[in-house]
C-alpha positions as a LaTeX table, in Angstrom:
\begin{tabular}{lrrr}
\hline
Residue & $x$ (\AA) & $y$ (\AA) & $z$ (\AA) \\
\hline
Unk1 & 15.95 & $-4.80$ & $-2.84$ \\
Unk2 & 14.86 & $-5.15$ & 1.01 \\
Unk3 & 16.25 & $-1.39$ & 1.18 \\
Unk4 & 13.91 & $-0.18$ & $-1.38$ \\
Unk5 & 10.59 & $-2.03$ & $-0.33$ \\
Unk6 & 11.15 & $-0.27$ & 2.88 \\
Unk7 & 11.05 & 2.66 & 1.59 \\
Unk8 & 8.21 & 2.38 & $-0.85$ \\
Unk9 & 6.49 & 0.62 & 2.05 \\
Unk10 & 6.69 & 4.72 & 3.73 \\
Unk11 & 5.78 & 6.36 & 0.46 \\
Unk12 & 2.25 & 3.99 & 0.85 \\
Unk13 & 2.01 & 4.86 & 4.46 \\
Unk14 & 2.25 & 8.50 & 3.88 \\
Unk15 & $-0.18$ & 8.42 & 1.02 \\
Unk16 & $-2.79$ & 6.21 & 2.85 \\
Unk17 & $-2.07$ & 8.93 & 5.92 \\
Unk18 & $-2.97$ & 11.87 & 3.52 \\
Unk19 & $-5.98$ & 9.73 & 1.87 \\
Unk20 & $-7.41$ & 7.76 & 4.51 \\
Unk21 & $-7.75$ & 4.81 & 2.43 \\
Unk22 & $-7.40$ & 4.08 & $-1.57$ \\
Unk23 & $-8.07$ & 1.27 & $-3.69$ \\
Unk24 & $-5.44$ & $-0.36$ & $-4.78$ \\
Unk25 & $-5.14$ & 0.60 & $-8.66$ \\
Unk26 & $-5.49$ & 4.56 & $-7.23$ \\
Unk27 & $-2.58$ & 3.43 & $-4.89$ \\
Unk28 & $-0.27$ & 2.27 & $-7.90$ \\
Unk29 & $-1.29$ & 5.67 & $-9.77$ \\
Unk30 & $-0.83$ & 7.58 & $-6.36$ \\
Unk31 & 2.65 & 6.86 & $-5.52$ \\
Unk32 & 4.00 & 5.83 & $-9.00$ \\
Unk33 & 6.11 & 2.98 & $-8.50$ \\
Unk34 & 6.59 & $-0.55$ & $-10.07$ \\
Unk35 & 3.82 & $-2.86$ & $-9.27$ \\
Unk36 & 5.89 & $-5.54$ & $-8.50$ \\
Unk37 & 7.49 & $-3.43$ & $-5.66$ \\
Unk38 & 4.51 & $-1.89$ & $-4.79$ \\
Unk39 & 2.98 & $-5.14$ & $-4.24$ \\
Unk40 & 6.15 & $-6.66$ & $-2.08$ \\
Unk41 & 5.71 & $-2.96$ & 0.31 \\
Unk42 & 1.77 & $-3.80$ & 0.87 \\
Unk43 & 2.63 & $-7.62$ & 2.06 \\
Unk44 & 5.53 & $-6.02$ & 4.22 \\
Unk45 & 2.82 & $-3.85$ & 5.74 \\
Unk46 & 0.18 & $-6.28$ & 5.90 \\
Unk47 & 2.57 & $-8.71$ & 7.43 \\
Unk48 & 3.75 & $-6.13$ & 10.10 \\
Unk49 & $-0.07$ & $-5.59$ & 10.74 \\
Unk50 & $-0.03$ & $-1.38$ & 9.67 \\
Unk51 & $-2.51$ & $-1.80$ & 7.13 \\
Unk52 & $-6.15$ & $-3.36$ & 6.41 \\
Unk53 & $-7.07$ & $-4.93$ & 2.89 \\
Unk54 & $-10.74$ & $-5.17$ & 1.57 \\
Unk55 & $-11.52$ & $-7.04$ & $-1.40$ \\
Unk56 & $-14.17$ & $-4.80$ & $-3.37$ \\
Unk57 & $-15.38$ & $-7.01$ & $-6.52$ \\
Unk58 & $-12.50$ & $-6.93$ & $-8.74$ \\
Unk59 & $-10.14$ & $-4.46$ & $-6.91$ \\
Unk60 & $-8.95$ & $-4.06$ & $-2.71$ \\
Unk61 & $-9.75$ & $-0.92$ & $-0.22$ \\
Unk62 & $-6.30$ & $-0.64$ & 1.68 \\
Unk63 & $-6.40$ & 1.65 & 4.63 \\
Unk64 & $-4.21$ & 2.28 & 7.65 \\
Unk65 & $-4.86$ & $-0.08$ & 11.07 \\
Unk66 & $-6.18$ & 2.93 & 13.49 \\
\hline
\end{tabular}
C-alpha cells in the first residue's frame, strides 16, 4: 500500500508540474485513480511540504511549493 501511494503521490506531482495547479475534483479526474489513494498521496505530499492546499468554497486549489 505505502508502495503505491508513492507512486500515485508522482503521478500528482507530474500533473500539478504540467498544470500549475488544479482543484482537487479536476485532480481526481486528471490522474484517474481511487480517491481514497489519491487522498493518502496529497497528505504524503502535504506532509513532506511539496505541495500547497487552498480551500475555495466547497472544493481545494492544490499547487506545487515553488
Amino acid at each position: 500500500m505505502i508502495t503505491e501511494i508513492g507512486i500515485v503521490a508522482g503521478e500528482i506531482w507530474h500533473y500539478l508540474d504540467q498544470k500549475g495547479e488544479a482543484k482537487l475534483s479536476n485532480l481526481f479526474r486528471g490522474i484517474g485513480r481511487d480517491r481514497d489513494i489519491t487522498l493518502m498521496s496529497l497528505g504524503w505530499l502535504a506532509r513532506e511540504g511539496h505541495i500547497i492546499l487552498l480551500q475555495e468554497r466547497d472544493d481545494y486549489n492544490v499547487q506545487l511549493r515553488k
